[in-house]
Each structure stands twice: as structure tokens, then as C-alpha cells.
C-alpha positions in Angstrom: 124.1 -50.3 52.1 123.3 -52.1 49.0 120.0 -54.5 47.6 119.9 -57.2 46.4 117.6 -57.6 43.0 115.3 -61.2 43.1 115.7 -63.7 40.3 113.0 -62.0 38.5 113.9 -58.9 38.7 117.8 -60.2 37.3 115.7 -61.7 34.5 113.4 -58.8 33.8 117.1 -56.6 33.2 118.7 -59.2 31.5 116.6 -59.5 28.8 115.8 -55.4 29.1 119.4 -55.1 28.2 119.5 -57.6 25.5 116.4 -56.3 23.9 118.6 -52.7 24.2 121.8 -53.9 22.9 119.7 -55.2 19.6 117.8 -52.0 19.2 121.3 -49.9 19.5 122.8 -52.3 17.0 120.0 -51.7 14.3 120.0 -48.2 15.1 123.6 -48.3 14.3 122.8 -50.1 10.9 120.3 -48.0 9.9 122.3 -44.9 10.2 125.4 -46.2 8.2 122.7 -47.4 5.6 120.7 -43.7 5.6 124.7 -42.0 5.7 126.0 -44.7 2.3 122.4 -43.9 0.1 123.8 -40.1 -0.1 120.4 -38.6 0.3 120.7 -37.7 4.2 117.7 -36.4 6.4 119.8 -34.9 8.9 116.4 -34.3 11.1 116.1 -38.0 11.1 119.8 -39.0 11.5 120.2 -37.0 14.7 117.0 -38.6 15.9 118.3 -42.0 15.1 121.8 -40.7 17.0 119.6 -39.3 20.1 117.5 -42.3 20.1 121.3 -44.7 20.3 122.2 -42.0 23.1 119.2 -42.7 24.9 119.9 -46.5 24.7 123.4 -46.3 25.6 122.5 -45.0 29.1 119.7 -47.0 29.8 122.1 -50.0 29.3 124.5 -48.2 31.2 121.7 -47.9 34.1 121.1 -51.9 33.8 124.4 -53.0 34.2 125.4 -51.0 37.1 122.2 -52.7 38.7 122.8 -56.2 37.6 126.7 -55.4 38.9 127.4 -55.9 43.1 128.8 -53.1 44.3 131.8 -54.0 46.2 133.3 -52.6 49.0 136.9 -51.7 49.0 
């Protein structure tokens, strides 16, 4: 027994999840950049790394709900 999302509801995650995968992407950049200057906060590179975690899942979440499940 599945659901189906509306239109607006697709739209609403699509553009969650593009809005995510931009966020993870900078997080990403900002990381390297605070890891190349040398002068590492750790406190705030683990947050950064945390924060990317949190992202990854909730991305994860979105696409297995944008994704039909099918029945084998």
C-alpha cells in the first residue's frame, strides 16, 4: 500500500532537495577551504561534517519519497 504525493507536494521536495544538494555542496567547499588555510577549528569542522551528515539523509529521505515503490 503506497501514496501518491500531488504535484505540489513533488514540487515542494524537488526544490527541498535542490536547495539541499547546494547547501551540502558549499558545506563541502567550506571544509576543504577551512582544512587548506592550516589553522583548523576542529569544533567547527566536525559541525560543518555533522551539519553535511544531517543533509545527506534528509536527501536521502526526499528521494525515496519522490521514488514509486515498485512491487516485485
Amino acid at each position: 500500500m503506497g501514496f501518491e504525493l500531488s504535484p505540489d507536494e513533488v514540487e515542494a521536495f524537488t526544490s527541498e532537495l535542490a536547495r539541499l544538494r547546494e547547501e551540502h555542496r558549499d558545506l563541502d567547499s567550506a571544509i576543504d577551504a577551512l582544512e587548506r588555510v592550516g589553522a583548523i577549528n576542529q569544533i567547527q569542522v566536525q559541525r560543518l561534517k555533522k551539519r553535511k551528515l544531517y543533509l545527506k539523509d534528509r536527501m536521502s529521505q526526499i528521494e525515496d519519497a519522490l521514488t514509486p515503490d515498485i512491487i516485485a
